[in-house]
C-alpha positions as CSV (number, residue, x, y, z in Angstrom):
1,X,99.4,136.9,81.6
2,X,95.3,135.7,82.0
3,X,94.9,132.6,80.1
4,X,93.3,132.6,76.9
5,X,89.2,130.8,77.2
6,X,88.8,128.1,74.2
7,X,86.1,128.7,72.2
8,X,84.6,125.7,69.4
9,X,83.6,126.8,66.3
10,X,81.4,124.8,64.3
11,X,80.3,125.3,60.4
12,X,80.6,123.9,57.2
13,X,81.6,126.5,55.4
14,X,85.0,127.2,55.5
15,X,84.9,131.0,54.8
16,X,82.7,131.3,57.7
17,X,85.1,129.3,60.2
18,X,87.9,131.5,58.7
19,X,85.8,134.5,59.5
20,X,85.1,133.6,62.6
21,X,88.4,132.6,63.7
22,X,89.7,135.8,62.8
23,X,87.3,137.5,64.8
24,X,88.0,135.9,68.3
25,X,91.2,134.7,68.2
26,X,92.7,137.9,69.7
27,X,90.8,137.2,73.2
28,X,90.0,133.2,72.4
29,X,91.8,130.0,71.7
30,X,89.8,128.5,68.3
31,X,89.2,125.1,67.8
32,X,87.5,124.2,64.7
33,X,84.8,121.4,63.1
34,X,83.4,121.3,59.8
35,X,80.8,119.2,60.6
36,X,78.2,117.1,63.2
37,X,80.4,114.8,63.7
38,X,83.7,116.4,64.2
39,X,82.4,118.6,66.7
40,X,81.8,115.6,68.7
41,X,85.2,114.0,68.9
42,X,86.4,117.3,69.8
43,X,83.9,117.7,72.6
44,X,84.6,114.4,73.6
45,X,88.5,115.1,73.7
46,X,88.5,118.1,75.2
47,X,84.9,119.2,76.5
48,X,86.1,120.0,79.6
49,X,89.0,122.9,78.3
50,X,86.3,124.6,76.6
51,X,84.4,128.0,77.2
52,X,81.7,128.0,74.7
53,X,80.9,126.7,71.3
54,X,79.7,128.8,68.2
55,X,77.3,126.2,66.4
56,X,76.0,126.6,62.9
57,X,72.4,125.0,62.6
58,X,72.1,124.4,58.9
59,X,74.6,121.7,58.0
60,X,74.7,118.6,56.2
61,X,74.1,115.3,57.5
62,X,74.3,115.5,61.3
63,X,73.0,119.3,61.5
64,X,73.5,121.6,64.4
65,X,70.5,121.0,66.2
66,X,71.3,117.1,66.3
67,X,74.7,118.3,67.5
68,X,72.7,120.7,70.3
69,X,70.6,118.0,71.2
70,X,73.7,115.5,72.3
71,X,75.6,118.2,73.9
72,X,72.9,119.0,76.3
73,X,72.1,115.4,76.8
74,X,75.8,114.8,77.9
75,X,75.8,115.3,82.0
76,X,79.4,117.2,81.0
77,X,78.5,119.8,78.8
78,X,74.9,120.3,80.2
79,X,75.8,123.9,81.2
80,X,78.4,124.6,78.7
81,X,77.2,127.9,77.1
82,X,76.2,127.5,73.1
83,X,75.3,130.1,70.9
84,X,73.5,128.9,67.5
85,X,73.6,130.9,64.7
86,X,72.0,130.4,61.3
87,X,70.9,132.5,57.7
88,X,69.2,136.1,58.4
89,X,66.0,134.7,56.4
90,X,65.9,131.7,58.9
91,X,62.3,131.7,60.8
92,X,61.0,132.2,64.6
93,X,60.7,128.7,64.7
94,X,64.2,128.2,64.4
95,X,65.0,130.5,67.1
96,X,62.6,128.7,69.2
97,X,64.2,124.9,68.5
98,X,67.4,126.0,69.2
99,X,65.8,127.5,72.4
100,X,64.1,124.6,73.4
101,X,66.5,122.2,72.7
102,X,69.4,123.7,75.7
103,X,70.7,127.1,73.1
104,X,72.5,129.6,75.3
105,X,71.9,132.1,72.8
106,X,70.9,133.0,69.0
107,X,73.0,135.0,66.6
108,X,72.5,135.6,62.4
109,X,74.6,136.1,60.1
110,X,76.5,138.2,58.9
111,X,77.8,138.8,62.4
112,X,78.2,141.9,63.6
113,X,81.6,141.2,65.3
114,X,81.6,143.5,68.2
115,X,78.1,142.3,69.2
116,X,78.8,138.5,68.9
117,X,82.4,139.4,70.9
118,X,80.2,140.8,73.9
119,X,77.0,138.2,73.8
120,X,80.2,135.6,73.9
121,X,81.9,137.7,77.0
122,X,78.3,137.5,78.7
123,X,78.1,134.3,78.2
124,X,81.6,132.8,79.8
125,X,81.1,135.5,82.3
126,X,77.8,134.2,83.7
127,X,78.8,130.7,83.9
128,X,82.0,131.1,85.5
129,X,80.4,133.7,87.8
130,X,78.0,130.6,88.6
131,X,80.2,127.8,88.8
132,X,82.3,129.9,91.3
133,X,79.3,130.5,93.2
134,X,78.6,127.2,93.5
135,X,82.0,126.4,94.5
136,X,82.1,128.8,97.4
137,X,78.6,126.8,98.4
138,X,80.5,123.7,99.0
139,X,82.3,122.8,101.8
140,X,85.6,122.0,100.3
141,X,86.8,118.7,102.6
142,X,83.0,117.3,102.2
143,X,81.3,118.5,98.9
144,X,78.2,119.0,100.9
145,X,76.8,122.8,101.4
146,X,78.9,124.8,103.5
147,X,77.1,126.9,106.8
148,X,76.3,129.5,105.1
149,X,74.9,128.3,101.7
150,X,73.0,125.4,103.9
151,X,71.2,128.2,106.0
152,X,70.6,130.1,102.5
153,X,68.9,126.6,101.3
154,X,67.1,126.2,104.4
155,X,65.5,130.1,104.4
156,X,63.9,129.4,100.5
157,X,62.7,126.0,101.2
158,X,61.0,127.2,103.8
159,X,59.7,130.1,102.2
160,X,59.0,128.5,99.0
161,X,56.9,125.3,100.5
162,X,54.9,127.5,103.3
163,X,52.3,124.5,103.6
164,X,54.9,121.9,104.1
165,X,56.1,121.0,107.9
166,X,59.0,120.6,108.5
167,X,62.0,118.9,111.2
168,X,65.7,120.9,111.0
169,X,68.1,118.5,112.0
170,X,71.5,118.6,113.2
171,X,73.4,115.4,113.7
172,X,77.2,115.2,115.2
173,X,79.7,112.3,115.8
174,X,80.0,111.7,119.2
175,X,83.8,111.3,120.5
176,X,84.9,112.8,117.4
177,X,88.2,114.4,118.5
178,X,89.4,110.9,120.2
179,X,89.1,110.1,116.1
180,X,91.7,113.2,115.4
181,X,93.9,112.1,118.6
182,X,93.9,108.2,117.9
183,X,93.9,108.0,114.4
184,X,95.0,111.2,113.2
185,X,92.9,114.3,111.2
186,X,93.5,112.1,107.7
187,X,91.1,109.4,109.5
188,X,89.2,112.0,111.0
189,X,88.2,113.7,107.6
190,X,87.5,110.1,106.0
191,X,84.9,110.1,108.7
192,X,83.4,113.0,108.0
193,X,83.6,112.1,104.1
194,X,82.0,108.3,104.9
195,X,79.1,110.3,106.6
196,X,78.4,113.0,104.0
197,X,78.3,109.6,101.9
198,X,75.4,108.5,103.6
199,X,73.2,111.5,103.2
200,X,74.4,112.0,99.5
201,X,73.6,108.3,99.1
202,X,69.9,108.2,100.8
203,X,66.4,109.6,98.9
204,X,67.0,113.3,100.5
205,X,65.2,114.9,96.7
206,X,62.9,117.1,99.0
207,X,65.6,118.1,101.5
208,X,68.2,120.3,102.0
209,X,71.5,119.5,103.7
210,X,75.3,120.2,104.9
211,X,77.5,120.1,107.0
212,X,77.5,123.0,109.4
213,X,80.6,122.7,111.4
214,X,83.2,121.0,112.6
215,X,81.7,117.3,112.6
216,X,78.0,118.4,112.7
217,X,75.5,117.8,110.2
218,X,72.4,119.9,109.4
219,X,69.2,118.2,107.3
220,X,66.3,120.0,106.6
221,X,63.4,117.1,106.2
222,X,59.6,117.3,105.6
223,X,58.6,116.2,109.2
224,X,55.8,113.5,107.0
225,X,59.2,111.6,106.5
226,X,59.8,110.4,109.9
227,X,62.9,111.4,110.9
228,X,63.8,109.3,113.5
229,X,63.7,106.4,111.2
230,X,65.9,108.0,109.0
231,X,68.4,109.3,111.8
232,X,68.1,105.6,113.3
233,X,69.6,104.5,109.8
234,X,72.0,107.4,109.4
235,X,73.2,106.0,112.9
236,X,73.2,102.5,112.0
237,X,75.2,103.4,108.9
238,X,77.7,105.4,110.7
239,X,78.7,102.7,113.3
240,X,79.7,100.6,110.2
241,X,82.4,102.4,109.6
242,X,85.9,100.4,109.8
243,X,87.7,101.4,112.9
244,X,88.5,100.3,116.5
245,X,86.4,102.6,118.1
246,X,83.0,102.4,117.4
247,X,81.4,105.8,116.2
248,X,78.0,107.0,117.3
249,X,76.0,109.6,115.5
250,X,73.6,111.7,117.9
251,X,70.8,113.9,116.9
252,X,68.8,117.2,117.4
253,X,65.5,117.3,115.4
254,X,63.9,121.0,116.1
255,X,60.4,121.3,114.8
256,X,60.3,124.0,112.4
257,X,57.3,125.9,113.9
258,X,58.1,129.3,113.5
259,X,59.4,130.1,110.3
260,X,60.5,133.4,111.1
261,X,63.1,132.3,113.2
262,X,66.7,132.3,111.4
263,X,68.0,129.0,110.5
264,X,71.1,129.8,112.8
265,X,68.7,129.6,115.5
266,X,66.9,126.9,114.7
267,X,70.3,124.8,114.3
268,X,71.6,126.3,117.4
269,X,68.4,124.6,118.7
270,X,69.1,121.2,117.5
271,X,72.5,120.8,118.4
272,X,71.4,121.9,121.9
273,X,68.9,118.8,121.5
274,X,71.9,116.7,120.7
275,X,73.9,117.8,123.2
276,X,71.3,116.5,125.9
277,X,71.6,112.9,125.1
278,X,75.5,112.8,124.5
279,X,76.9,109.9,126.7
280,X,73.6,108.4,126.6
281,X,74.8,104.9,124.7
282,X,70.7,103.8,124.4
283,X,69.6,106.9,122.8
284,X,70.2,108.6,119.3
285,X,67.7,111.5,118.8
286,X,66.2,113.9,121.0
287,X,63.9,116.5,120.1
288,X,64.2,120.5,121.2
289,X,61.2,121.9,123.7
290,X,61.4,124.7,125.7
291,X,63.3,123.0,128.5
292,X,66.1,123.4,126.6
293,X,65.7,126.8,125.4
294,X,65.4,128.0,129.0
295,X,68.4,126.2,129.6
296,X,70.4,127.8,126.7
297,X,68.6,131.3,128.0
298,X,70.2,130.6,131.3
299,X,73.4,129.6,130.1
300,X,73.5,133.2,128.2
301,X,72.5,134.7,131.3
302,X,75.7,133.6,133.3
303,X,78.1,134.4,130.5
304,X,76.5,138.3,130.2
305,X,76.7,138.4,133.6
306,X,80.1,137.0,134.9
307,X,82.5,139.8,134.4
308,X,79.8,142.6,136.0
309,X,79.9,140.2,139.1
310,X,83.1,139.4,139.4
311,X,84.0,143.4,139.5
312,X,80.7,143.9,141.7
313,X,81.9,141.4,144.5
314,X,79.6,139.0,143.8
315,X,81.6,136.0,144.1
316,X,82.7,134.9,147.4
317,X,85.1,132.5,148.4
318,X,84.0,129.8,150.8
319,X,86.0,127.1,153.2
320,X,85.6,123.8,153.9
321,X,87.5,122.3,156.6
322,X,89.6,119.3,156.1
323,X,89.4,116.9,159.3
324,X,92.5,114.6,160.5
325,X,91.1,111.5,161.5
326,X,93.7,110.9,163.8
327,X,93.1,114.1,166.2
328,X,89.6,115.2,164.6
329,X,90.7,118.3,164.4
330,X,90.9,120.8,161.2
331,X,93.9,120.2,159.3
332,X,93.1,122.0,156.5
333,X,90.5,123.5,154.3
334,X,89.6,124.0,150.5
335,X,89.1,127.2,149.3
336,X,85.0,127.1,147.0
337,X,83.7,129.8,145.0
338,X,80.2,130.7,145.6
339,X,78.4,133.1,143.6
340,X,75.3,135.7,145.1
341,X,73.4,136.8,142.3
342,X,71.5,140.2,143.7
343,X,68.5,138.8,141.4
344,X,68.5,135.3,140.9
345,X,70.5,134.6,144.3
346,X,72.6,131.5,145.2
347,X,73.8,130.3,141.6
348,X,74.9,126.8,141.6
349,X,78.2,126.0,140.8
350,X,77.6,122.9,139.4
351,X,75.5,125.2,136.8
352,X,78.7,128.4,136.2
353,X,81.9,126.5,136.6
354,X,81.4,123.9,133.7
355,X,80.6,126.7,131.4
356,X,83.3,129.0,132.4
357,X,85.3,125.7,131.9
358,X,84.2,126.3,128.7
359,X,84.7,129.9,127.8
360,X,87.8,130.9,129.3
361,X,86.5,132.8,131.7
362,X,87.5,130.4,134.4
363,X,91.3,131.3,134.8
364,X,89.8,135.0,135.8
365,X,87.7,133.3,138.6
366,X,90.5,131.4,139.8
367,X,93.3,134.7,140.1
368,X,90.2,136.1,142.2
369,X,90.1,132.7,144.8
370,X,93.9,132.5,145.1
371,X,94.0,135.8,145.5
372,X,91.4,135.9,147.9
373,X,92.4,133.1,149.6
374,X,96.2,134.6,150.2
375,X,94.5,137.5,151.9
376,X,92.8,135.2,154.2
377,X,96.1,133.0,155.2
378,X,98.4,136.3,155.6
379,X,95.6,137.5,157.8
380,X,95.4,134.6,160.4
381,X,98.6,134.7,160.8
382,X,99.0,138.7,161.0
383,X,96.0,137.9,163.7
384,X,96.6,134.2,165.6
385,X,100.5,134.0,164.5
386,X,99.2,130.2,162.7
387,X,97.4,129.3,159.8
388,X,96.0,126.2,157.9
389,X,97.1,124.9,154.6
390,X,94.3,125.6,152.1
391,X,93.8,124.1,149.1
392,X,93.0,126.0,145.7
393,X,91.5,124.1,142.4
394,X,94.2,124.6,139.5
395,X,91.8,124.1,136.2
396,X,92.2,122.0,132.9
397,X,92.2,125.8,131.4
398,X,95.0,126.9,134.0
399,X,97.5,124.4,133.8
400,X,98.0,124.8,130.0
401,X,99.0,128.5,130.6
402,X,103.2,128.9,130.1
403,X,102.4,131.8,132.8
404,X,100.5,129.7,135.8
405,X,104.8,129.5,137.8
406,X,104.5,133.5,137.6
407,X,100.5,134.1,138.3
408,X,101.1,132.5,141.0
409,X,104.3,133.6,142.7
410,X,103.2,137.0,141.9
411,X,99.8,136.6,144.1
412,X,101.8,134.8,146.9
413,X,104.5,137.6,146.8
414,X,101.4,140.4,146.9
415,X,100.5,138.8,150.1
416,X,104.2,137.5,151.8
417,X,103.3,134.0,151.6
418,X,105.4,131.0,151.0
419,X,104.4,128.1,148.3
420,X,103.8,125.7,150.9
421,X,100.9,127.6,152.5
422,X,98.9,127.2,149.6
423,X,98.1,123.8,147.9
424,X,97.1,123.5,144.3
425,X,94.5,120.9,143.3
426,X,94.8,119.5,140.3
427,X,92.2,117.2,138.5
428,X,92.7,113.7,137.1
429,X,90.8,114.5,134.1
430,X,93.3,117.4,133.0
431,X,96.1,114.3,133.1
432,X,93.9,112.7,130.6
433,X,94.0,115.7,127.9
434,X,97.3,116.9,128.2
435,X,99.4,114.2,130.6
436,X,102.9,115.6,128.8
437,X,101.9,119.2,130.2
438,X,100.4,118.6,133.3
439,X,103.7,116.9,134.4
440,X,106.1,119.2,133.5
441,X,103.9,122.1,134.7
442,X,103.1,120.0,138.4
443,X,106.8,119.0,138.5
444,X,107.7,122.8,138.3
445,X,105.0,123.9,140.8
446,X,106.1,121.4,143.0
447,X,110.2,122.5,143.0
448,X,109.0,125.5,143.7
449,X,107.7,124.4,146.8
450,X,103.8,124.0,146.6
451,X,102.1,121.2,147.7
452,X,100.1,119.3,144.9
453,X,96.7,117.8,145.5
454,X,95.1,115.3,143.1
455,X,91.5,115.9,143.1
456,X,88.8,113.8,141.8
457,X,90.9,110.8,141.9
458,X,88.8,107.5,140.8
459,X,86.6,109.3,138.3
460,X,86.9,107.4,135.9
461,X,89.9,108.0,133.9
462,X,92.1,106.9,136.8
463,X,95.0,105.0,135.9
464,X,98.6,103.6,138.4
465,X,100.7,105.4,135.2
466,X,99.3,108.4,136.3
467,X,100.3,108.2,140.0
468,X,103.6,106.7,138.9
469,X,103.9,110.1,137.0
470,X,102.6,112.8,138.6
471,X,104.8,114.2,141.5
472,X,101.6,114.6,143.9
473,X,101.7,114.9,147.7
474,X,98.2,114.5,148.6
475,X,95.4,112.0,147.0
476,X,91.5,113.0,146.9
477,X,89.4,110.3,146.5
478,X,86.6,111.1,144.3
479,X,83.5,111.6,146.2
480,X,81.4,109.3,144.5
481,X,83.7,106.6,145.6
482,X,82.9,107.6,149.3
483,X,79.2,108.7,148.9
484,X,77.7,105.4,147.1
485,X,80.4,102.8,146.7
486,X,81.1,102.6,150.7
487,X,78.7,100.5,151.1
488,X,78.9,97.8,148.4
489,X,81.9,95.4,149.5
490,X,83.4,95.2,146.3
491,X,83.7,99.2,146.0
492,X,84.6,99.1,149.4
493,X,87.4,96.9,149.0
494,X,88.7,99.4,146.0
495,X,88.7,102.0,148.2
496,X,90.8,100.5,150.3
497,X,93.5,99.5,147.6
498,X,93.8,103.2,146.6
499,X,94.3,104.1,150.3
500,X,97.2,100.9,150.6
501,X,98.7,102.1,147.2
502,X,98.5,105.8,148.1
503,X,100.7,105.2,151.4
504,X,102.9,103.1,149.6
505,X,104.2,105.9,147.4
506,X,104.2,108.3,150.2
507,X,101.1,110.0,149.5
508,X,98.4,111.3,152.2
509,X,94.8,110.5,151.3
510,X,91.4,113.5,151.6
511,X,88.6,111.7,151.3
512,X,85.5,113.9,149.6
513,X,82.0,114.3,150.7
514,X,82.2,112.4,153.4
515,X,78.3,112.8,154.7
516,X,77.6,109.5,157.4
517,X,79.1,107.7,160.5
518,X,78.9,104.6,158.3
519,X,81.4,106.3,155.5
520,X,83.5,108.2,158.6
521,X,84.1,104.4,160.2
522,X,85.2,102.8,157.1
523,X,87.3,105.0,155.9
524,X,89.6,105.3,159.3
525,X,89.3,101.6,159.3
526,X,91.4,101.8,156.1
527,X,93.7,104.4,158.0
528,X,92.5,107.3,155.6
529,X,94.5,110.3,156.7
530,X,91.7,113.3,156.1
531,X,88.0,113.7,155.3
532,X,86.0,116.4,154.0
533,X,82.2,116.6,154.1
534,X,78.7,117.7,155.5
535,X,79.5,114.7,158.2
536,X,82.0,117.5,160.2
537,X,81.2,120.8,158.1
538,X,80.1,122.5,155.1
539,X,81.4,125.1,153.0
540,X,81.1,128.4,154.9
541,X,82.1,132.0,154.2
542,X,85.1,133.3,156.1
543,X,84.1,134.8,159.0
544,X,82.6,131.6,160.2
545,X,85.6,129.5,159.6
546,X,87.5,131.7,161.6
547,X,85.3,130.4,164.8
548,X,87.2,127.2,164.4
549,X,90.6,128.5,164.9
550,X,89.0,130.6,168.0
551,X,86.9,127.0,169.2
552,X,90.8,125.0,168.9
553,X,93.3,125.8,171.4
554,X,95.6,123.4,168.8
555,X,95.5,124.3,165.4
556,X,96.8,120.6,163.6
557,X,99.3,121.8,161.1
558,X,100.5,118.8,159.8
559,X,99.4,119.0,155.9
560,X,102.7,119.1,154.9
561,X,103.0,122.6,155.7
C-alpha cells in the first residue's frame, strides 16, 4: 500500500481546519495548527515528513504571511510547496505578497474541494518530480554531478554565457587502483570523497563540476580564473591526504574554442591531456593541442583497422635469432609481429601492441603468431629434419584466460608439435598484477612440458620472490639493462649478479638488444649463455631466416629443446 503524503493545515478557525481535514484526509495524513506559532513547532518537529502546508493568511497575532516569511527563510523548507488561502473579498495585493514572499500557490475560500485536491496533487507532484531529478543528477558515492548531468551543465553554461572563455578540465588521481589494492575500495572511495571536498570547498560560483568517472574529475572554469593556479592547489590539497602513499592529482585543461563540440568530446580531450604527463612526478597540468588529437585520431585508426588486417594478411610474423655465445651459432629465435599497412605501411609496434594490450584485441594477435609460428617449426622439420626452439610472447591479457593450457595444445596438436618446441615468454610486469595466477598458470604450462621464458626481467618491478616463485627456465635481461647500463660500472656490476643468481637456480640467461662489441664482450665475460640483437641480426621475415639454417651445417639445439 503507497504511503499516505502529510499535509499541515494551518487556520484559526476551527470549522475551517475541520473542513479541511475532511476534505484530504482520504489521500493525506493532516496535521493541524491554530495559529503562527503552532505551525512552527510543528515545522520544526517534523518539517522534513511533510508534503505541503495549507496556510491561512488572516490570523491573529503571528499571521500567515509572517509564518510564510520564516518558512521560506529556513534553508529546510525553502522548496517545501505552500498554498495560501485567504477571504474571497481579499485584494490583488494580497495575492501578490503571498507571491512574493516564497507562496507556491493561492486558493479562496470557500474551497472548491476537487480543485484544491488537484492544485495540491500538482503541487507534491512537481516537487517530488524535481527532487528525484536532482537526485538522479548526483553521483551517489560523491554528491557531485554525475556524467551525464555534468555534460548537461557544461552544454547551458556554455550556451548561456556565449562571450565568456572558457577551460574544460578534467583532473584524475594518479595510481588510483594501487589505493583499491593496498588499502581496499572503503579507502579508495574516502579518496574520491576528500577530493570532491576540495572542489565543493573552493570559490567554484561561476563553474560547473563533477565527477565524470571512475576517479576523474571534470571542472568547467572561466579561462580569466587561471586554472593552473587553481589545479596547482587542487593538487597541493590532494597530496594532503592521510595515507602511506602519496596521491598525485594530474590534469587536462582543453580550451573551450569551439563550442559546438559536445562536452564528451571536449572531456575526452582533457583526459587525453592528462594522460600525457602521467608518471611525470614534476608536472601537474598539461594542456590539449592538436598533437594530441592526431594522436587520439591515430589511435582510432588502429583499432578500426585491426580485425580487417588481421583477416587480410596484414600481419606478419618475424624472427629474430637468438645467438649462443659459446659456439656463435643460432640457438634460437623469438617469434615478432610486424604489421604492413597497404596505406600507411610499416606500423610500429611500439605504437599497436600497447593499445591492443588495452582492448583485448591482443590475445587474437597472439593465436595468429603461435599459430603461425607452429607452421614454420613443423615445416623445417618436414624440410631439414631439425628445428630451433622459438620463443612466443604470452601477454598480461593471455595469462589470465582459464583457456590459455587448451589454446595452446590445440595449436600445437593442429600442427604435430611437442610443448618443448615452442617456448612461452612471459613478462615480469604480468607477475606484478596478478603473481597468484601467473604461477599457477606457468606452473601448469610448464608440467605440461613448455619451456618458460621470463622476459623483460630488470624492468623495474623485479624482485628475488619472484624468481624464487616462478618455475622459469630461461631469464631475459631487460634490454635497457644491456643497451645503456653496460657501460656504467655500477649497472654493470648488476648485471652481472642477475647472471651469477640466474645460474645459481639453474636458469639460462638471453640477453636483449644486444647492439655493440662493447655490450657482446661484457656480457660473455659474465658467462651470459644467449644474446639477441642488431649486433648479430634483426628481426626478419621467414624466408630470410631460413638462409641461416641453409648457411649452418650445425644447427645448436641446445635451448632446452
Amino acid at each position: 500500500m503507497e504511503r499516505k503524503r502529510k499535509v499541515l493545515i494551518v487556520d484559526d478557525q476551527k470549522v475551517n481546519l475541520a473542513i479541511l481535514s475532511r476534505l484530504l484526509s482520504p489521500a493525506y495524513d493532516i496535521l493541524t495548527a491554530e495559529n503562527g506559532s503552532a505551525a512552527l513547532d510543528l515545522l520544526e518537529r517534523c518539517g522534513d515528513e511533510l508534503s505541503a502546508v495549507l496556510l491561512d493568511v488572516i490570523m491573529p497575532g503571528m499571521s500567515g504571511y509572517d509564518v510564510l516569511a520564516q518558512i521560506r527563510q529556513n534553508a529546510r523548507f525553502k522548496k517545501l510547496p505552500v498554498i495560501v488561502v485567504t477571504q474571497p473579498d481579499g485584494s490583488n495585493d494580497d495575492e501578490l505578497k503571498a507571491l512574493e514572499l516564497g507562496a507556491t500557490d493561492f486558493a479562496t475560500k470557500p474551497y472548491n474541494g476537487k480543485v484544491l485536491q488537484r492544485r495540491l496533487q500538482n503541487m507534491i507532484d512537481l516537487r517530488e518530480t524535481s527532487e528525484y531529478a536532482k537526485t538522479v543528477e548526483k553521483d551517489p558515492l560523491t554528491g557531485l554531478l554525475n556524467a551525464e548531468a555534468f555534460a548537461h551543465s557544461v552544454t547551458m553554461m556554455l550556451e548561456q554565457n556565449p562571450d565568456v572563455e572558457y577551460d574544460l578540465i578534467c583532473s584524475d588521481i594518479e595510481r588510483f587502483k594501487l589505493v583499491n589494492d593496498l588499502f581496499g575500495k572503503a579507502q579508495g572511495d574516502n579518496v574520491l570523497c576528500y577530493v570532491a571536498d576540495i572542489y565543493r570547498e573552493n570559490d567554484l560560483h561561476d563553474c560547473v563540476y563533477g565527477r565524470v568517472s571512475g576517479d576523474v574529475f571534470g571542472l568547467l572554469m572561466p579561462s580569466c580564473r587561471v586554472s593552473e593556479k587553481v589545479l596547482k592547489n587542487f593538487t597541493s590539497e590532494v597530496a594532503k591526504y592521510p595515507l602511506n602513499i602519496t596521491l598525485a592529482l594530474k590534469s587536462g585543461i582543453c580550451r573551450v574554442d569551439d563550442r559546438h563540440l559536445p562536452a564528451s568530446v571536449l572531456c575526452d580531450r582533457a583526459i587525453l591531456a592528462a594522460d600525457s604527463i602521467k608518471g611525470l612526478y614534476d608536472r601537474y597540468v598539461a594542456y590539449y593541442d592538436d598533437g594530441m588529437r592526431e594522436k587520439m585520431l591515430r589511435e582510432q585508426f588502429i583499432i578500426d583497422n585491426m580485425r580487417p588486417a588481421l583477416a587480410n594478411g596484414q600481419f606478419e610474423v618475424f624472427l629474430q635469432p637468438k645467438y649462443g655465445l659459446a659456439h656463435e651459432k643460432v640457438a634460437g629465435a623469438e617469434a615478432l609481429v610486424r604489421w604492413l599497412h597497404p596505406e600507411m605501411g610499416f606500423m610500429s609496434p611500439g605504437e599497436f601492441i600497447p593499445l591492443f594490450e588495452s582492448n583485448g584485441f591482443i590475445t587474437e594477435l597472439d593465436m595468429f603468431v603461435w599459430d603461425k609460428t607452429c607452421e614454420y617449426i613443423r615445416e623445417w622439420i618436414n624440410t631439414y629434419g631439425t628445428y630451433v626452439p622459438v620463443s612466443v610472447n604470452v601477454s598480461r591479457v593471455d595469462i589470465c584466460n582459464p583457456d590459455l593450457p587448451k589454446i595452446l595444445l590445440d595449436t600445437l596438436n593442429r600442427h604435430d608439435i611437442e610443448p618443448c618446441r615452442l617456448h612461452l615468454e612471459v613478462t615480469e610486469t604480468a607477475y606484478t598484477e596478478n603473481s597468484q595466477q601467473i604461477i599457477e598458470t606457468v606452473g601448469l604450462l610448464k608440467g605440461m612440458g613448455f619451456a618458460i621464458e621470463m622476459d623483460d626481467f630488470g624492468s623495474g618491478y623485479s624482485s628475488l620472490n619472484m624468481l624464487s616463485e616462478l618455475p622459469i627456465n630461461i631469464l631475459k635481461l631487460d634490454m635497457k639493462l644491456v643497451q645503456r647500463d653496460l657501460v656504467n660500472n655500477g649497472s654493470r656490476s648488476i648485471v652481472s649478479f642477475i647472471i651469477s643468481l640466474a645460474k645459481w637456480m639453474n636458469l639460462l640467461v638471453v640477453a636483449e638488444d644486444v647492439e655493440t662489441h662493447e655490450q657482446l664482450s661484457a656480457l660473455r665475460s659474465m658467462n651470459c649463455n644467449y644474446v639477441q640483437g642488431y649486433y648479430y641480426a634483426k628481426p626478419m621475415p621467414e624466408k630470410e631466416f631460413i638462409k641461416y639454417f641453409e648457411a649452418q651445417q650445425t644447427i645448436i639445439d641446445d635451448m632446452l629443446a
